[in-house]
N, C-alpha and C positions, 0 to 999 in steps of 0.2 A: 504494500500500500504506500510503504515512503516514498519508493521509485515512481508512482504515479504520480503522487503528488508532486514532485520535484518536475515531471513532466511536465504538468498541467502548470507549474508556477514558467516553467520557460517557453508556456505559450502555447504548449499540444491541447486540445480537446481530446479528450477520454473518452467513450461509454462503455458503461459497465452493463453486463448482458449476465440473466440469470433463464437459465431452460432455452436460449438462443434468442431470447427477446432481448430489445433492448432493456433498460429499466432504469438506470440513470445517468447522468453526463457528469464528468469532472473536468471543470475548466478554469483557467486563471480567472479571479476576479478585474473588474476595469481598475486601471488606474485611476487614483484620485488626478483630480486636476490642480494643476499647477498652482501656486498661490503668489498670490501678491506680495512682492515686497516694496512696503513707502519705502521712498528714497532711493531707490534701485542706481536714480539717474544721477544724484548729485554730484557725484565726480565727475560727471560730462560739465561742471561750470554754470553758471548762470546763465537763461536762454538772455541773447544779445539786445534784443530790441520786442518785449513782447506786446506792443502795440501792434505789431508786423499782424500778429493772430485776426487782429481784428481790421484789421483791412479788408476792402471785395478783393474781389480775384479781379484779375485781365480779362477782356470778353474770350480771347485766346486760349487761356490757360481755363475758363470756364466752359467752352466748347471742348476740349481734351477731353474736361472729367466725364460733361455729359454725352462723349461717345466714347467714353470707355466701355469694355465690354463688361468688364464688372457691374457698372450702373446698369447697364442694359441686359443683365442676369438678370439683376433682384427683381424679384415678385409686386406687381404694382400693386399698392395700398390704398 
């Protein structure tokens, strides 16, 4: 049973069969998801100008993002 387990932890799916039936699956659980660390960035320095943020964009640079294909994936809302 350790050897399966150790499978199942490096990612195999298992099923465990009793009378040639299946009858149950061993499998890695999901990983958790990443977590946030504040402050991750602070060694990159102080952002230079952040008024920048709040500027429009260029008609240019604002016709890029809205034919990006990315924008043109997402599911209209």
């Amino acid at each position: 049973m350790s050897r399966l387990i150790d499978d199942a932890h490096a990612g195999e799916t298992i099923v465990l069969a009793k009378a040639g039936k299946p009858w149950a699956r061993l499998m890695p659980l999901a990983s958790p998801p990443p977590q946030r660390v504040p402050g991750r960035l602070r060694s990159q320095g102080p952002l230079g100008d952040p008024v920048v943020l709040l500027k429009p964009m260029e008609a240019d640079e604002l016709a890029s993002w809205e034919d990006s294909p990315l924008i043109s994936a997402a599911p209209n809302t």
